[in-house]
Steps between C-alpha positions, in 0.01 A plus 500: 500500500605502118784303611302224658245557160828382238579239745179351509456470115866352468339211729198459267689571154773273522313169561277597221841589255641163620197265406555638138927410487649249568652590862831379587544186730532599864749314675365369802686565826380263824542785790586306836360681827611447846340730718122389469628151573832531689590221239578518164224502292382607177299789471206363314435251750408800789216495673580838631427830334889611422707704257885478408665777402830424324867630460377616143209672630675678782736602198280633231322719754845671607402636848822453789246384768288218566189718628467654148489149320157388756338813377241352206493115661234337600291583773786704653518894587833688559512812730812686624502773720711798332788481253742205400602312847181564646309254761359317222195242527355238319131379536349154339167467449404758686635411860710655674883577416635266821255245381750386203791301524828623328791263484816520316600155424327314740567743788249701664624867457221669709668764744430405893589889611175628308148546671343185291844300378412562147740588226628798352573493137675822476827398480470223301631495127481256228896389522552088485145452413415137350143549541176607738205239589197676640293273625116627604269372780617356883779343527575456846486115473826479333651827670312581745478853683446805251384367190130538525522684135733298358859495450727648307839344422787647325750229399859588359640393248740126458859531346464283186763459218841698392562756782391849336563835645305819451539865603269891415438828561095650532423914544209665455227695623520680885889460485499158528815269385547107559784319478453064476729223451489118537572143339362152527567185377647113564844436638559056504254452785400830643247774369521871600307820405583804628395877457576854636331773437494905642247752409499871643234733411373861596123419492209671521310620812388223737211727577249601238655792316193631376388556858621836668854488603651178332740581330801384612658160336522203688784259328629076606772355437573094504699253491386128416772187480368151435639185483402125428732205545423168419725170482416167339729329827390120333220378309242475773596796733488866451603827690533850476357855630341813403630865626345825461605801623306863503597834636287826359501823651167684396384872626192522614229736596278527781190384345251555209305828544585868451861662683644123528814592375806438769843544385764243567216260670606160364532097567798285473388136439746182472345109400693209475327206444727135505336144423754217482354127402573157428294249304519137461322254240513123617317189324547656131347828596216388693567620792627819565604682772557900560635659831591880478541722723427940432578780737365876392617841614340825499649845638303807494675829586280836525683818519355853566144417498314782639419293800908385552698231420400102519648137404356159453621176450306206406655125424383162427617159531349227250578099466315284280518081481313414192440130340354481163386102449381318175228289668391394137555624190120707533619571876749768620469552904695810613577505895660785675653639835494864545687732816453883463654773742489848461629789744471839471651798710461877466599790689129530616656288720305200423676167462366206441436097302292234402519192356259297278555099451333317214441190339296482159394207251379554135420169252489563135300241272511530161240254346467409107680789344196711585425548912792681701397522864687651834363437810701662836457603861755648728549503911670840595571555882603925551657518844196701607171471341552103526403252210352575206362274175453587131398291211520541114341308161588551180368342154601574126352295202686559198230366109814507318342476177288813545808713705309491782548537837276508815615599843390567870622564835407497868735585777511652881817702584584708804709808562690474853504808706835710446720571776421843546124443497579253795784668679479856356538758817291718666560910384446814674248720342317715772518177679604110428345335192502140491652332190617165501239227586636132565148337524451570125361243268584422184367602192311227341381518133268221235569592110414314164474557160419305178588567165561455101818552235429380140738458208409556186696518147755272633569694814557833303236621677392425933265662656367455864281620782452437857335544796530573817438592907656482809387552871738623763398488845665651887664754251711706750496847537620800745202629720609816681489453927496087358861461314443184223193336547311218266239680365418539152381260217567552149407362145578539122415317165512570136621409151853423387523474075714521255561478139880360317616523180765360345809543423378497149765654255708644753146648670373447852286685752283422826200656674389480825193597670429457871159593662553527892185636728619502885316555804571535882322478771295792469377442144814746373777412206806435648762783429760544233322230221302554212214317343630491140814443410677420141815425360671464208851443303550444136868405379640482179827339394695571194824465317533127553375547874810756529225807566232519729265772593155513683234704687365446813167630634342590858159569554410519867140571633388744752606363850430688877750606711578678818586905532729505850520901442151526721451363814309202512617401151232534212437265210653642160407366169799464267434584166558201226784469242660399231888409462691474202872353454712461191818288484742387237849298502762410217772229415726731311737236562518185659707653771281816534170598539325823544150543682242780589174608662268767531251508826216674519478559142191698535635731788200377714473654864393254743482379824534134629469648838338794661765804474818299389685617169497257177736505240411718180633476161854348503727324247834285581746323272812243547769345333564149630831312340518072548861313497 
């Protein structure tokens, strides 16, 4: 905790030490959102609760994958299963992991072939990275199925200016060695970014080594290429796509608990995720139109698992017709058309589809350069649980002269059932247990929250706090002799807050505190997240903005978890902790750079779930060279 102590007097000292200087003038950057609004939009005029994280911000933290950039946000809590490549999950405010919506660039990128369709960060690295909008709350109304949480939307980056070309090395800790290259930049009228990227590491044990009989190391390997095309084809019509490809190969162990280790157990895993588009502006920009059309892939290999080998293969179809219209200059209407198909196949055998068909409407009113309002609803038809309806309101007041802004939310959302909760088979277990269940329901959820961010010395200093709840209802769940039924409810509110400063002489830093309670149907906290939560980064740049170094702080509260060693499976507690992280970079040159980190500074042991291993103290370091 004497890292959180400094931390916490650096927030209250350096308002204080800038009241008595003159500070120097912050130059005011307008950030323009998409995801909140699927428009445009600037981020002060959000109604929603939402938080950017930029290109720069992915860089001065240094990790290789987007997972460890979430850990610290808002209202968000990070858990992998075992060592790098894990099944890693991600849960917002509280709800479940499948209950937020991951997209890479407009594209949903949840996986059909797993038991809930949600989306597994573990192979998923930082490469071609423009920036990530989180947005809290439901979100279903603009789209739809799995974003009862909230969405989170990683957007890569735009070729702009003289094409530039980059290339570096990274080794460190647990034999691990990366190797990156890429370029972006502006040819006449066309755009490109690109990136590739390998990484290859030994690991650590997947299961907890500190438990009897762990000990054997558990390594991944991956491959990432990205790629982003876009062409100026005349002044009011644009095109281009989006590629990503992702292969890792990670060893795994049998579970958390005591005598999990299994030698050569491991999972092969391929995504490929595609999203051509073309956009049109007629009548000087008022009315736009976007049609695009995404396809995902995800391959999942197991080899010698205890219990044999096993496959699956889950894709999805998406097309989008989208009209943005300037009804009046405080009017924006936003209209949509929305056709979703995923399949999925495994050697269970199970094969099977659905389709979902939408059509959505959002108007935004800006009034007086003070009231920013969104109102939306949303018609979804799934191909067997019928129609379904959701709604959402937003407001945002901005008292310019004071920096203040006011904001609030109310939405419904919905979570469709996955394929393998309605088609999942029957398996033989001292008889035939029922699985799949095609008369499932939805999941149906009702969330708000209102809040406050303030500006003070000229926007040196923001501040803000919100809160929140959400109700989720027909939760699904498996019931042994049953298969998936609708059963459970499910409920969570709290406190999101944080505290910015700067930059201010080279100086900035952040902390966030999130206060989730949970409960489910039987009055218990739902597994895996904590009550308190806080994060923190301060960054420091030097030499002319050539040097940069900064520390990064976890503290993560006590959570409950399940122990799968017994039979029925006990609630654990999981003790809390603290994580510490150190990185640094250099412009030795203006063709070459080197950079650094340390994890785990403190050597912390840990657990973010029951019996899986954590990372202890590791360092890594990298040479990158620009041309």
């Amino acid at each position: 905790m004497r890292w959180l102590i400094l931390i916490l007097v650096f927030f209250l000292v350096a308002p204080v030490a800038v009241c008595g200087e003159e500070a120097e003038e912050a130059v005011e950057i307008e950030e323009v959102v998409v995801t909140a609004t699927r428009v445009p939009t600037l981020e002060e005029e959000v109604g929603s609760s939402m938080t950017v994280i930029t290109e720069e911000e992915i860089k001065a933290k240094g990790y290789t994958t987007v997972y460890e950039v979430l850990k610290g946000e808002l209202g968000i809590d990070v858990v992998s299963t075992g060592g790098p490549g894990a099944q890693t999950s991600v849960f917002l405010r509280g709800m479940e992991s499948y209950h937020t919506l991951v997209m890479i660039d407009g594209l949903r990128v949840g996986d059909p072939s797993l038991m809930q369709r949600q989306f597994n960060f573990a192979n998923l690295t930082v490469d071609d990275i423009e920036r990530i909008e989180i947005v809290r709350g439901p979100q279903s109304v603009l789209y739809g199925a799995d974003a009862i949480g909230g969405v989170i939307h990683i957007i890569t980056k735009r070729g702009r200016g003289k094409p530039s070309f980059y290339a570096g090395l990274e080794g460190g800790s647990y034999h691990t060695f990366r190797q990156f290259a890429g370029g972006s930049g502006e040819v006449k009228d066309m755009s490109f970014s690109l990136a590739l990227s390998h990484i290859k590491t030994d690991g650590f044990s997947a299961a907890d080594e500190d438990l009897p009989g762990n000990k054997e190391d558990d390594g991944w390997e991956n491959t990432t290429f990205s790629c982003r095309l876009d062409f100026d084809i005349a002044p009011w019509i644009t095109a281009g796509t989006s590629l990503r490809f992702q292969r890792g190969d990670t060893e795994l162990d049998s579970g958390g608990g005591p005598y999990c280790d299994v030698e050569d157990y491991h999972v092969e895993h391929d995504q490929f995720f595609a999203r051509p588009y073309v956009e049109t502006a007629l009548f000087e920009g008022k009315w736009r139109q976007k049609v695009a059309f995404g396809v995902g892939s995800h391959k999942r290999h197991y080899e010698d698992a205890p219990w044999g080998d096993s496959s699956y293969e889950g894709k999805s179809y998406q097309f989008l017709w989208q009209h943005d219209i300037k009804v009046h200059r405080t009017n924006e209407l936003v209209l949509g058309l929305e056709y979703q198909q995923e399949e999925m196949e495994s050697s269970s055998p199970m094969e099977e589809s659905a389709w979902t068909l939408s059509l959505f409407a959002e108007d935004k009113i800006a009034l007086w350069d003070l009231s920013y309002t969104t109102m939306g609803v949303r018609w979804d038809r799934h191909k067997e649980f019928g129609d379904h309806t959701t709604f959402r309101l937003t407001q945002a007041f901005l008292i310019r002269k004071t920096g203040t802004k006011l904001r609030g939310s109310v939405g419904t959302g919905f979570r469709a059932p996955s394929l393998y909760e309605l088609y999942g088979p029957p398996f033989w277990f001292w008889g035939w247990w029922p699985v799949g269940n095609p008369e499932l329901d939805p999941e149906e959820s009702i969330g708000w929250d209102v809040g406050v961010e303030q500006e003070v010395f000229g926007g040196l200093l923001k501040a803000g706090v919100t809160y929140f709840e959400n109700e989720v209802e027909d939760l699904i769940d498996y019931v042994s002799g049953k298969g998936y039924v609708n059963i459970e409810e499910a409920e969570s509110w709290g406190i999101e807050a944080f505290l910015e400063v700067g930059p201010w002489r080279g100086l900035s830093g952040r902390i966030t505190y999130t206060y989730t309670d949970t409960e489910d149907d039987q009055g218990r906290r739902l597994l895996r997240r904590p009550l308190n939560k806080v994060g923190a980064s301060l960054s420091y740049r030097f030499l002319e903005e050539r040097g940069r170094v900064g520390v990064h702080l976890l503290w993560v509260d006590e959570r409950e978890d399940l122990d799968w060693s017994v039979w029925p499976a006990r609630r654990v507690e999981l003790d809390d902790y603290t994580r510490v992280d150190l990185s640094a970079s250099l412009k030795v040159h203006r063709n070459l750079e080197v950079f650094a980190r340390v994890e785990n500074l403190l050597d912390e042991d840990y657990e973010e779930a029951y019996g899986y291993g954590t990372p202890g103290f590791s360092a890594y370091g990298g040479v990158k060279v620009v041309f």
